[in-house]
N, C-alpha and C positions, 0 to 999 in steps of 0.2 A: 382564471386558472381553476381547474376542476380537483379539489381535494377532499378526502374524507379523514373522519378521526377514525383512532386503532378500536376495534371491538371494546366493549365496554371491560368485558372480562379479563380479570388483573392475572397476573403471575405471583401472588404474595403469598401462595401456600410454600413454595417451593425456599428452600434455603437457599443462604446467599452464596457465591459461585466463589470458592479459595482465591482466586486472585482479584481480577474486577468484576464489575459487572458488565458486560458490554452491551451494548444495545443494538438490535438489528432494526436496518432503517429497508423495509421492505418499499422499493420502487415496482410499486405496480404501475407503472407507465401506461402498457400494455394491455391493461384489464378493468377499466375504469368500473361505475357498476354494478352489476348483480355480479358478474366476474371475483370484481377486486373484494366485493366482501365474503365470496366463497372462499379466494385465496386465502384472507386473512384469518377466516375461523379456521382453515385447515391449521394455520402456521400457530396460533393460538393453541390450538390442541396441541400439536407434537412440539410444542417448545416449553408450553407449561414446565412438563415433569423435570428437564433439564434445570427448571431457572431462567430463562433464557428471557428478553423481553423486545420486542419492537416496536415499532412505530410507520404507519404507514401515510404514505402519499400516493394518490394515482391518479390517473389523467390519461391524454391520447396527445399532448399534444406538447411543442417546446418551452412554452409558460409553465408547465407540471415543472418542466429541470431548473429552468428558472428559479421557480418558486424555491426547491430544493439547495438550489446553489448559494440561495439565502440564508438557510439551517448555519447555526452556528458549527465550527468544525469540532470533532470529537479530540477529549483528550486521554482518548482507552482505544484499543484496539476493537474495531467493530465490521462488520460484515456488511455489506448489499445484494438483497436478491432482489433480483430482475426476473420479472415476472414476463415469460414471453407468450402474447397472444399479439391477435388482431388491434392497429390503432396508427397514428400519424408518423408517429415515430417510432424508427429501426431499434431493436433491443442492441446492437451494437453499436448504434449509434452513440447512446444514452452511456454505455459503459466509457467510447471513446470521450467522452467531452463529460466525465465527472466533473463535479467541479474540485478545486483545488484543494480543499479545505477536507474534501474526504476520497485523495487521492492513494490515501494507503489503505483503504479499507479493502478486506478481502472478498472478490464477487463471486457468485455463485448463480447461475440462472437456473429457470424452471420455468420446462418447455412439456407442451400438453402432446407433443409427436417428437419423432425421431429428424431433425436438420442436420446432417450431418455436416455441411458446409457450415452452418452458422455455428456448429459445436465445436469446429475443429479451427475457425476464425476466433471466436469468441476465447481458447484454450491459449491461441497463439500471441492473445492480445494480453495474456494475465489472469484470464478467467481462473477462478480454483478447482471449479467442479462446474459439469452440466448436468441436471437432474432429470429426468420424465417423472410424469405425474401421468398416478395417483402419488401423492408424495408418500413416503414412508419415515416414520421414524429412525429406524436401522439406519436410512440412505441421509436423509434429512440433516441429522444431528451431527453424522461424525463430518460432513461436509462443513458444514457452517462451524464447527470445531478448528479445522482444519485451514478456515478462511479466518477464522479469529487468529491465528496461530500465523498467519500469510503476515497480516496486518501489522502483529505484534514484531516478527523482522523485519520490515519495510519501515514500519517507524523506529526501531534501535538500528537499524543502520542512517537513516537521518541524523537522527541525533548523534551516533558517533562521527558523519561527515563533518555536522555542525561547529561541534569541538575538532575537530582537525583545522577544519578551514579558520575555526578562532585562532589555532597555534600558530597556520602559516600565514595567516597577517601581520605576526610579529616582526618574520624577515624583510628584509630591504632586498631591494629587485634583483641584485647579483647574487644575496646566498639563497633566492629563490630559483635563478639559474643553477647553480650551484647543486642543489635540492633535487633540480628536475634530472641533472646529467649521475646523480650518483643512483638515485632510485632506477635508472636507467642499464645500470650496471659497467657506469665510467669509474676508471679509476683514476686519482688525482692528478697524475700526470698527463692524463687525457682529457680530464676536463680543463686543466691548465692552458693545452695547446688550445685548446676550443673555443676558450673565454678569450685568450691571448693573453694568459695572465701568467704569473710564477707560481709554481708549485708550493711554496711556502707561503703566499698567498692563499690559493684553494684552502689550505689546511686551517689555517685562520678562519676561512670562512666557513669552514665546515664543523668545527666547534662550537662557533659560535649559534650555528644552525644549530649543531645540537641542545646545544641551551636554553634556547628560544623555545622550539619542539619537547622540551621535558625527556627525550626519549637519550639512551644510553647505546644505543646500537642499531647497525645498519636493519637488521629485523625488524626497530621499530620503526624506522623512516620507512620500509617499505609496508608496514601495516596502516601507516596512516597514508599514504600514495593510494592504497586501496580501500580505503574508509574514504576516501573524497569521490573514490571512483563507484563506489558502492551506492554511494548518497548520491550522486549525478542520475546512474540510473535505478535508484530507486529500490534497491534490493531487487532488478529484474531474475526472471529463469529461476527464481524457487516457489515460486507459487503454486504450478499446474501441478493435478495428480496425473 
């Protein structure tokens, strides 16, 4: 596997960032090389002043993601640029088969021409931004701002599904029925016929569902219907500018 270390030159002039720090794991996949260390000095200069800090890996080939997929996963909100030039492996290739561990990081590519097939693929898949280069600061910053910001709801919607799906472990498989037909917009005499059960039943069950759930009202049942469904997909459709 073909890797280099990040430019020698640190970010420690620069103060530290009010929330976290996040770290950008620049995948130059695609620029291995004299390429991948032009990349890097550019993204060193224009992220200096921000604070901002990365770490790079590059290569041409599927051992480079490999190697990647090994990085321990991030516990901050963090960004990946994909670096798109000449090399073995597709840049959307690389975005589709992240590996798991840095599946909510927000991506960003930087492409040296205008693709507009791969800009408008790469958008459709979750991308945040697609950049041309020469890079600029102005374009640069508020993007990878913006993918840190992607990141940061994709991982709080996780972890709100997370806590949802802990509450609905609690229930037993009928007020999980129960659960599904009222988020549904059944009402108790309807779930009654449904289940084949009595109405004074249902209601039983539905108490006690709410007890289990911590929640006080049908708004909450149906906020957490949507925190499992949020967390399935991922926080999808608010990423792209």
């Amino acid at each position: 596997m073909a890797t280099r270390s990040r430019p020698s030159r640190r970010t420690t002039a620069a103060a530290p960032r009010a929330t976290d720090e996040p770290i950008l794991v620049d995948l130059a996949l695609q620029g291995g090389g004299a390429h991948g260390a032009f990349t890097w000095g550019v993204l060193d200069r224009l992220l200096e002043e921000p604070g901002l800090q990365f770490e790079g890996i590059s290569g041409t080939s599927a051992e480079t993601l490999a190697g990647f997929a090994a990085t321990p996963a991030r516990n901050e909100a963090s960004c990946i640029l994909i670096d798109v030039s000449p090399g073995d492996l597709s840049p959307l290739a690389v975005h589709e088969h992240l590996p798991d561990g840095h599946a909510d990081a927000g991506v960003v590519f930087m492409a040296s021409h205008a693709d507009v097939t791969m800009a408008v693929t790469a958008m459709k898949r979750g991308a945040v931004d697609f950049l041309l280069k020469p890079l600029r600061m102005s374009e640069l910053v508020p993007a990878v701002e913006a993918a840190l910001a992607h990141s940061r709801r994709k991982r709080e919607a996780r972890q709100h599904a997370a806590e949802a799906l802990r509450r609905l472990a609690r229930l037993t498989p009928r007020e999980r029925d129960v659960f599904a037909l009222v988020v549904h917009g059944k009402r108790n005499k309807a779930i009654a016929t449904a289940l084949g059960s009595q109405e004074s039943t249902v209601k039983v069950h539905r108490s006690r569902l709410m007890k289990k759930l911590e929640v006080a009202s049908l708004a909450d049942l149906l906020r957490i219907a949507r925190e499992v469904d949020r967390g399935k997909d991922g926080a999808a459709d608010d990423g792209g500018i």
